[in-house]
C-alpha positions in Angstrom: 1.8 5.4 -14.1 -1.3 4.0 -15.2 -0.2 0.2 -14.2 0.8 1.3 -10.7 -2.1 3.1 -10.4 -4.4 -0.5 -11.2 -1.8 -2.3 -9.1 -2.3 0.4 -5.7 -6.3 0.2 -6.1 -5.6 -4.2 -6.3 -3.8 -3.6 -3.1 -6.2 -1.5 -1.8 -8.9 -3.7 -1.9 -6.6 -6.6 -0.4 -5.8 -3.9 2.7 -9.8 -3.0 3.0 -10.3 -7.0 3.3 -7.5 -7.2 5.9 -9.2 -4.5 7.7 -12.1 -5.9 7.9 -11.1 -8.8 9.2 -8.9 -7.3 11.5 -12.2 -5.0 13.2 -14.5 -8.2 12.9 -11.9 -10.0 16.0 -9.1 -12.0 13.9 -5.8 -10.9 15.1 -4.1 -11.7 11.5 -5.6 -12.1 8.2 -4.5 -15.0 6.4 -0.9 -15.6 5.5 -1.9 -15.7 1.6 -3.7 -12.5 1.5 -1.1 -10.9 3.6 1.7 -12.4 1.1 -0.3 -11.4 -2.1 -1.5 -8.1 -0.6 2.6 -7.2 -0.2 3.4 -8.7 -3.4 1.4 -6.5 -5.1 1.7 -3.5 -3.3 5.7 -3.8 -4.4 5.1 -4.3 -7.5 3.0 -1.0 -8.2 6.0 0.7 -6.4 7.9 -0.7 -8.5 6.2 0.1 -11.7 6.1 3.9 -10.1 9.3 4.2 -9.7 10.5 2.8 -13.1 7.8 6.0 -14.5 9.7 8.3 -12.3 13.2 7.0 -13.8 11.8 7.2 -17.5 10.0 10.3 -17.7 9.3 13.7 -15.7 6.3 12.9 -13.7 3.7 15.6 -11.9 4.8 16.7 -8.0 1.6 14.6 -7.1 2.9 11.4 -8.3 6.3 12.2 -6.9 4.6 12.9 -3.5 2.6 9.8 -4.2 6.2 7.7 -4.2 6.9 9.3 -1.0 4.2 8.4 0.6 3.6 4.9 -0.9 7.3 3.9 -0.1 6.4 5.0 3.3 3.4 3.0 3.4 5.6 -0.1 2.3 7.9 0.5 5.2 4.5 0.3 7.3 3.5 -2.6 5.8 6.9 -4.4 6.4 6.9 -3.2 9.9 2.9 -5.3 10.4 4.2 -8.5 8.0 7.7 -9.0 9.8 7.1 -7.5 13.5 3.5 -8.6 13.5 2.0 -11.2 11.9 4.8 -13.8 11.6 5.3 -13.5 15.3 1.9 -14.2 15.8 1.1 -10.9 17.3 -1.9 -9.3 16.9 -2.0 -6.3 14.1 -1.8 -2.8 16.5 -5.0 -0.9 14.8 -3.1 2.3 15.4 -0.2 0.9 12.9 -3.0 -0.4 10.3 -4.7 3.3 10.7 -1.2 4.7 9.5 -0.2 2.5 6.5 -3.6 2.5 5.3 -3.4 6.5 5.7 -0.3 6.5 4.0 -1.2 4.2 1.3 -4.5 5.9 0.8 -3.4 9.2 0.7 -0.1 8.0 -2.3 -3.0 6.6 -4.1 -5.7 9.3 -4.3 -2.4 11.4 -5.3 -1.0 9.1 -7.8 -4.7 8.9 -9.1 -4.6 12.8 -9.1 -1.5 13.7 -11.4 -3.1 10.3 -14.0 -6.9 12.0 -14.4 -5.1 15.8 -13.9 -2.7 15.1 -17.1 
């Protein structure tokens, strides 16, 4: 749990930097960030959900998976419908997967310091 934790706050600060970019007037942050924000996203799912298959984890990190594969499917929905259109990010779908992704985190965080 601890690895996805360090990988979800990476990401985190990847999906502030978008933000902020997004509320300063750029319609899309750049492709890299985007890319490397996703990439590493995934890959603390990932790690998560190999915890979850090796060991009995806490209901708050199981929650946490919930919501953080839910936040993915957010994110997937921005990169693929969004940003390689060449559409402008909808705030109202950034306020949700950051929500989302926020929210898995703080949990995830939770059942780690809680244990």
């Amino acid at each position: 749990m601890n690895t996805a934790a360090v990988l979800f706050v990476v990401a985190a600060l990847g999906g502030v930097t978008m933000l902020a970019m997004r509320l300063l007037g750029h319609g899309r942050p750049p492709i890299w960030l985007a890319i490397g924000h996703g990439i590493v996203a995934i890959s603390g799912l990932a790690s998560l959900g190999f915890a979850y298959s090796q060991a009995t984890l806490p209901t708050s990190a199981m929650w946490a998976l919930v919501l953080l594969a839910l936040a993915a499917l957010g994110g997937a929905t921005l990169f693929g419908g969004f940003h390689l259109r060449g559409r402008p990010l909808p705030l109202f779908l950034i306020a949700g997967h950051g929500i989302l992704a926020l929210t898995g985190t703080g949990l995830l965080l939770a059942a780690i310091f809680n244990s």
